[in-house]
C-alpha positions in Angstrom: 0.0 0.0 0.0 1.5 2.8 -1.0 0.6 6.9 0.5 1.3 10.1 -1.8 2.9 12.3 0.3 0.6 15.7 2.1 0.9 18.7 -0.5 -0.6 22.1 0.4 -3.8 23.3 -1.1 -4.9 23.3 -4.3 -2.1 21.2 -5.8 0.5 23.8 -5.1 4.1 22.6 -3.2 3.8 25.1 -1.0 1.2 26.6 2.0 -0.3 30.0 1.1 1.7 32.6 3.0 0.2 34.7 5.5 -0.9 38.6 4.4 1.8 41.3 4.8 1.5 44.0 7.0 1.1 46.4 3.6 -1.6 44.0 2.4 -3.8 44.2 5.6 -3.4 48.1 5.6 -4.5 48.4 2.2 -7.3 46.2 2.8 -8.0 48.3 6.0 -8.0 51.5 4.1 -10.1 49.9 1.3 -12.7 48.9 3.9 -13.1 52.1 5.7 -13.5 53.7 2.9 -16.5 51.4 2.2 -17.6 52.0 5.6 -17.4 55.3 5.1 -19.4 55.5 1.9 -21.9 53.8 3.9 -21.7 56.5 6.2 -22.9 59.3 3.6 -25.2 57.0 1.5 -27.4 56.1 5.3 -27.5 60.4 5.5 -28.1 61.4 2.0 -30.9 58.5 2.6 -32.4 60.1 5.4 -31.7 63.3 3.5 -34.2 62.8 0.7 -36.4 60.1 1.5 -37.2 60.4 5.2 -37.5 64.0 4.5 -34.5 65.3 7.1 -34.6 68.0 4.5 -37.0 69.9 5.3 -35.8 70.1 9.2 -33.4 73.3 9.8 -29.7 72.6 10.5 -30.3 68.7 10.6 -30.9 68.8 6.7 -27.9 70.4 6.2 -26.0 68.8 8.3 -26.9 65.2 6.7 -26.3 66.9 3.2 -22.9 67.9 4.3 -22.6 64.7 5.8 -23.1 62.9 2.5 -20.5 65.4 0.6 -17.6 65.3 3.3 -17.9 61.4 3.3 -17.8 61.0 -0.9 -14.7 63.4 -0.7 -13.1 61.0 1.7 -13.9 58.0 0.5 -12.7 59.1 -2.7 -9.4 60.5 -1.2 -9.0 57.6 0.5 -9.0 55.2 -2.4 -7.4 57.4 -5.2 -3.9 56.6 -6.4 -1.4 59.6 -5.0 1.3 57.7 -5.8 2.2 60.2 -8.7 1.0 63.2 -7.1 2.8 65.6 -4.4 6.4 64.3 -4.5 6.1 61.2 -2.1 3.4 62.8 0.5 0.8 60.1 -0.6 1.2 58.5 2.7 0.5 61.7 4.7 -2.6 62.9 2.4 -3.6 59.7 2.9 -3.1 59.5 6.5 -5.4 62.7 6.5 -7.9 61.0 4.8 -8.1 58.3 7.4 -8.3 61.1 10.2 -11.0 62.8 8.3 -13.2 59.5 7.9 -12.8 58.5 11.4 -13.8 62.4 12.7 -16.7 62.1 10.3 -17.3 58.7 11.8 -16.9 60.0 15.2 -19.0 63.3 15.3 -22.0 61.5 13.0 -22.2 58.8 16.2 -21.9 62.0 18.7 -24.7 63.7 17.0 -26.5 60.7 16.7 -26.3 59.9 20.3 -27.0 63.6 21.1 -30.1 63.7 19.4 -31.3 60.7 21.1 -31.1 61.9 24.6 -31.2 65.9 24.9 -31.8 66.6 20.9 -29.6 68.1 18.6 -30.7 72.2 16.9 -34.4 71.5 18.4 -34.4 67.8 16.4 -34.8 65.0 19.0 -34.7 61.4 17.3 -36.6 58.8 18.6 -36.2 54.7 18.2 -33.4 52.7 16.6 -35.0 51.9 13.5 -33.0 49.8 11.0 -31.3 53.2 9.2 -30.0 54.3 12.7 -28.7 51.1 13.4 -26.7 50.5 10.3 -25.9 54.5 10.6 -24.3 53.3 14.1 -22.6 50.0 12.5 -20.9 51.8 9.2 -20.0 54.5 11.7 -18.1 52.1 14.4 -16.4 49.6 11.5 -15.3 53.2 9.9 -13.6 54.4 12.7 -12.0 50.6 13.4 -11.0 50.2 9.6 -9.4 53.6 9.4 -7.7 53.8 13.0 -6.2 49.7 11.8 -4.8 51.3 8.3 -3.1 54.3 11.0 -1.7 51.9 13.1 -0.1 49.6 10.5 0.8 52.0 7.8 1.6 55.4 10.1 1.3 58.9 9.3 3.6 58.6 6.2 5.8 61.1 8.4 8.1 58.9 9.5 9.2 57.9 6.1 9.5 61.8 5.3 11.7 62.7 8.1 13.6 59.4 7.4 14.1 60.4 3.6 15.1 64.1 4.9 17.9 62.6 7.3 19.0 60.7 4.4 19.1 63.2 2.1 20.7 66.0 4.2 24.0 64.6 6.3 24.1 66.1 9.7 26.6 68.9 9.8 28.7 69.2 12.7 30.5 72.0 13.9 34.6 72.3 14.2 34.5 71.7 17.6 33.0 68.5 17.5 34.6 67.3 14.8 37.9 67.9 15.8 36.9 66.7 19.3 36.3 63.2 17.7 39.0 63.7 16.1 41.8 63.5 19.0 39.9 60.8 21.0 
């Protein structure tokens, strides 16, 4: 009786490796910016078919809502590779910081507006569009702050590029200092 030997998956020779830490901020970013979509689609909902329209400063709001999150998302998954000289990394890092503020205030005002009301508006209930509001808003704010913490600000890069780039310059002193010891 003879065995064939265990292979990996799917024929291959070897196991599938594990995702990078590049690959899981990517997908992190790609995600909140999903999330964040979602975000602005739940207002601009709210906005024109629930009428939120036609109440002052809440209407508004929600429409500005819907605009700040489109610009983000879009920021968020637009190739800046090519544009502004190796600051991707730091627009996009601004991005990120703008989605999970967006995130962060829409789930304030939300909560606001449920106790003590918001501008004279006082929502009542968690129907199904303020729950989902609640659950894009929380998976933004956990997509974006993961993409932060695994890809940085993009800063450190910069300053590590700018110590590269420029050689410290030491005085006489300490260079002839060195020099004798």
């Amino acid at each position: 009786m003879t065995t064939k030997p265990r292979t990996a998956p799917f024929g291959t020779t070897e196991w599938p490796k594990p995702p990078t830490r590049s690959t899981i901020a990517v997908g992190a970013r790609y995600l909140g910016a999903l999330a964040v979509l979602g975000i602005g689609i739940d207002h601009i909902e709210q906005y024109s078919v629930d009428k939120y329209s036609t109440v002052p400063t809440i209407g508004t709001l929600f429409l500005l809502n819907f605009i700040a999150a489109v610009v983000v998302s879009i920021g968020l998954i637009s190739p800046l590779g090519r544009v502004g000289h190796g600051y991707a990394d730091v627009v996009r890092a601004l991005f990120a910081l703008g989605g999970i503020a967006l995130a962060a205030l829409s789930l304030a005002g939300l909560f606001v507006s449920e106790t003590a009301g918001l501008f004279g508006f006082v929502e009542h209930g968690y129907r199904t569009t303020i729950v989902v509001a609640i659950a894009v808003e929380c998976a933004a704010v956990v997509f974006l702050a993961t993409y932060l913490k695994l890809n940085g600000t993009g800063l450190e890069s910069r300053q590590g590029r700018a110590s590269s780039t420029h050689p410290v310059i030491r005085d006489n002193a300490s260079q002839t200092s060195q020099t004798e010891s």
